[in-house]
C-alpha positions in Angstrom: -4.8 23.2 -56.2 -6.1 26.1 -53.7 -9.1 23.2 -53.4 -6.9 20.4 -52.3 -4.9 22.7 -49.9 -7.5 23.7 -48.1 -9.4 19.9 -47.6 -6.0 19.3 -46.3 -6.3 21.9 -44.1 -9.3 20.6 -42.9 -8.5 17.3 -42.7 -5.5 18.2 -40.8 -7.5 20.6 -38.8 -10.1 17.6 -37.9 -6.8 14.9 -37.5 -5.6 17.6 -34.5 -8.9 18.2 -33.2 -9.6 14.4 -32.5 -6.4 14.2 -31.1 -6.7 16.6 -28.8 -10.3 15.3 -27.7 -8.4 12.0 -27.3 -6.1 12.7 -25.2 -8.5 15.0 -22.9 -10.2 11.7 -22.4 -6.9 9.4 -22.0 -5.6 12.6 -19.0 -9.3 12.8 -17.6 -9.2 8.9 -17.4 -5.4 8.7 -15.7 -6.2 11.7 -13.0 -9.4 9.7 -11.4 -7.2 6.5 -11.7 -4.0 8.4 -10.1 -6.3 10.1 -7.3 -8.2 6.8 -6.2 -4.6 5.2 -6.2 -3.4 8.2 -4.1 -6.0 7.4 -1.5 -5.5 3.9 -1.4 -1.7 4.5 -0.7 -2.4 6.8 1.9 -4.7 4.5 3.5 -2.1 1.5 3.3 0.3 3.6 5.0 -1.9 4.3 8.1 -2.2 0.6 8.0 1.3 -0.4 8.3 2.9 2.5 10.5 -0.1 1.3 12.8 1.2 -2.5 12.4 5.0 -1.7 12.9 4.2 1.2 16.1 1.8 -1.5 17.7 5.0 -3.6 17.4 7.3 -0.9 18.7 5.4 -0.6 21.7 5.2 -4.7 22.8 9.2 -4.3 21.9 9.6 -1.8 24.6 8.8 -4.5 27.1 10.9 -7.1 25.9 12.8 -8.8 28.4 11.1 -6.6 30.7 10.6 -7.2 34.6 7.6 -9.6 35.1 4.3 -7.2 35.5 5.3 -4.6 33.8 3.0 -5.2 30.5 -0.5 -6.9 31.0 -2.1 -9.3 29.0 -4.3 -7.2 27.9 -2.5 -4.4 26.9 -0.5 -7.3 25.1 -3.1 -8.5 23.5 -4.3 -5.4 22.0 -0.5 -4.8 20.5 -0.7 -7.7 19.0 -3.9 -7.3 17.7 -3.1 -4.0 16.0 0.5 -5.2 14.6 -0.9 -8.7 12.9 -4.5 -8.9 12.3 -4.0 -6.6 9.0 -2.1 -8.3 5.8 -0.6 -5.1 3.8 -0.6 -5.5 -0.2 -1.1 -2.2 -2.3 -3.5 -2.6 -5.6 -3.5 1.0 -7.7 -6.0 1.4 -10.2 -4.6 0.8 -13.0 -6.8 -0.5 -15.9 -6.6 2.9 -18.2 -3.0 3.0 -17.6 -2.3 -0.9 -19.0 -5.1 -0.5 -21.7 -3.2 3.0 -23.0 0.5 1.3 -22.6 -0.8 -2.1 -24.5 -2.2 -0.3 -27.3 -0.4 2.2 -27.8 -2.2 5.2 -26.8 1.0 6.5 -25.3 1.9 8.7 -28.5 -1.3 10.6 -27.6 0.2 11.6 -24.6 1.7 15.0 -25.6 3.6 15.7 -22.9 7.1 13.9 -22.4 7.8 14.4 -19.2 4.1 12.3 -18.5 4.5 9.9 -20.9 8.4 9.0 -19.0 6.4 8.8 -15.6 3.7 6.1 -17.3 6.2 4.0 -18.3 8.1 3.8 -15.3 4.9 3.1 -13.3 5.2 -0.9 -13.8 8.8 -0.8 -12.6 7.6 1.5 -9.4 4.9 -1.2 -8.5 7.1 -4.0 -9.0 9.2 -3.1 -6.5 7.4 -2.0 -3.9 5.6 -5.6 -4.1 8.7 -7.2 -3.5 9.5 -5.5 -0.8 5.5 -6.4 0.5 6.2 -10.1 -0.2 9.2 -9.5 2.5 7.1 -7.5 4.8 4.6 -10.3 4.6 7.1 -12.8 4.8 8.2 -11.4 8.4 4.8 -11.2 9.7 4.2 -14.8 8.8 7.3 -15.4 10.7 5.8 -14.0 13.9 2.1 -15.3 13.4 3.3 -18.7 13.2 4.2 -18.7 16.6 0.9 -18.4 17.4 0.0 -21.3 15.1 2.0 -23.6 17.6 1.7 -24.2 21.4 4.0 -21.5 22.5 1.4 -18.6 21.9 -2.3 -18.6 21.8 -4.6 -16.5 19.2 -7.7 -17.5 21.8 -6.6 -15.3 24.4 -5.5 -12.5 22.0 -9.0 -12.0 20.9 -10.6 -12.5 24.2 -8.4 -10.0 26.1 -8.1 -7.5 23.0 -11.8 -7.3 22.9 -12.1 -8.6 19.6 -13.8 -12.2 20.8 -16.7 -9.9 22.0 -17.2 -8.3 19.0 -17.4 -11.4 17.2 -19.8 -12.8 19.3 -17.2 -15.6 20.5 -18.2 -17.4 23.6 -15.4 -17.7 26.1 -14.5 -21.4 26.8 -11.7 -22.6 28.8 -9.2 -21.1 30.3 -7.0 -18.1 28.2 -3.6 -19.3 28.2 -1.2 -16.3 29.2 0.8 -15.2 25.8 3.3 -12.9 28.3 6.4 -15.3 28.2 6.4 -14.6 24.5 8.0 -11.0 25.0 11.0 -13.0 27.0 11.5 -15.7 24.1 14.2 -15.0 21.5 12.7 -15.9 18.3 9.9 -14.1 19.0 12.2 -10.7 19.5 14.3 -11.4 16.3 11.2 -12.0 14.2 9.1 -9.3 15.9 12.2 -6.7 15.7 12.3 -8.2 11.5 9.5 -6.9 11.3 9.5 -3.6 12.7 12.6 -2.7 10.4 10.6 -4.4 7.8 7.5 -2.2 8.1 9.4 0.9 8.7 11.4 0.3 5.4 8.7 -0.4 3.5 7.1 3.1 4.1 10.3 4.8 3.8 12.1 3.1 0.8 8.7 2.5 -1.3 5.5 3.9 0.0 6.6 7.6 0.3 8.4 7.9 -2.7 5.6 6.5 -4.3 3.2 9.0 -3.1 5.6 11.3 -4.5 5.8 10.1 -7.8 1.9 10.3 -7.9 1.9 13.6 -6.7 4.1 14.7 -9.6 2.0 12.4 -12.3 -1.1 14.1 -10.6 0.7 17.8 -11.1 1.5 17.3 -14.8 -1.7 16.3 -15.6 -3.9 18.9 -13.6 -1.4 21.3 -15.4 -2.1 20.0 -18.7 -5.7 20.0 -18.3 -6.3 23.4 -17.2 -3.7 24.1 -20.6 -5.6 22.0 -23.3 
């Protein structure tokens, strides 16, 4: 009897060790996954408070007394606020593969294991609210997909032509009646809001919720 006690001791023993070895690897795994996500947030908000301030500043001139914006000061706005798409992709293959098979019971801590499973809802979300930011910057690019604007001259007089080695041909229509023409404000302001909300309503408190999934994680580390 004191034989079988003590192989289940040491069975048991074993059982808890490679538990605990498992989930080292499963937190290791999540806090490189949750720090490169980190980054990339942070990076997408640069990105987009750059796309809705280059906005703010062409709305300061609208309706504004003739002269009082160049073209290419325009230009460069526009530039800045449209030439860059925002859609946020975390790192999240050791996070699915640990949900989808189950590896969330060796997650010991339950306050970590609440904050995995409401990471899918988090990301849902906040790419809902992308396909709406996108949607108003669309709104605003098409203009310049019709007569009434011209992409030529924004890249010529932002500098960006240049750059790319674009010869110059013709003449650069001017893009300045645009900041006087009413669907352009209401889909320009859109988009400000837009932008602004995004960051606010989705992109802080994300990087909030990964700082507290980061926290729980260094803590259990430096514990186990």
């Amino acid at each position: 009897v004191i034989g079988i006690l003590i192989a289940l001791g040491i069975n048991n023993w074993n059982q808890d060790r490679l538990a605990a070895k498992k989930e080292r690897f499963y937190l290791e795994g999540l806090q490189t996954e949750f720090q490169r996500s980190r980054t990339k947030l942070k990076n997408l908000i640069e990105v987009n408070r750059i796309n809705y301030m280059e906005s703010q500043k062409i709305a300061e001139y609208l309706h504004s007394p003739e002269g009082s914006l160049s073209e290419d000061e325009l230009s460069k706005s526009l530039f800045g606020a449209f030439s860059s798409e925002i859609a946020y992709n975390p790192n999240n293959s050791l996070l699915t593969e640990i949900l989808n098979s189950g590896g969330l019971e060796d997650i010991s801590n339950p306050a970590l294991r609440l904050h995995l499973t409401s990471w899918d809802s988090y990301i849902q979300s906040l790419h809902r609210q992308e396909a709406e930011l996108r949607e108003q910057r669309e709104k605003v690019v098409d203009i310049f997909r019709s007569d009434r604007g011209s992409i030529k001259t924004v890249l010529h007089r932002s500098g960006i032509a240049a750059e790319m080695e674009l010869p110059q041909t013709g003449e650069l229509p001017s893009n300045l009646q645009l900041i006087r023409d009413r669907e352009f404000e209401n889909n320009l302001l859109l988009f400000i809001l837009t932008g602004r909300s995004t960051e606010i309503s989705q992109y802080r408190p994300l990087l909030q919720e990964i700082d507290s999934i980061l926290l729980i994680i260094d803590k259990e580390l430096k514990d186990s």
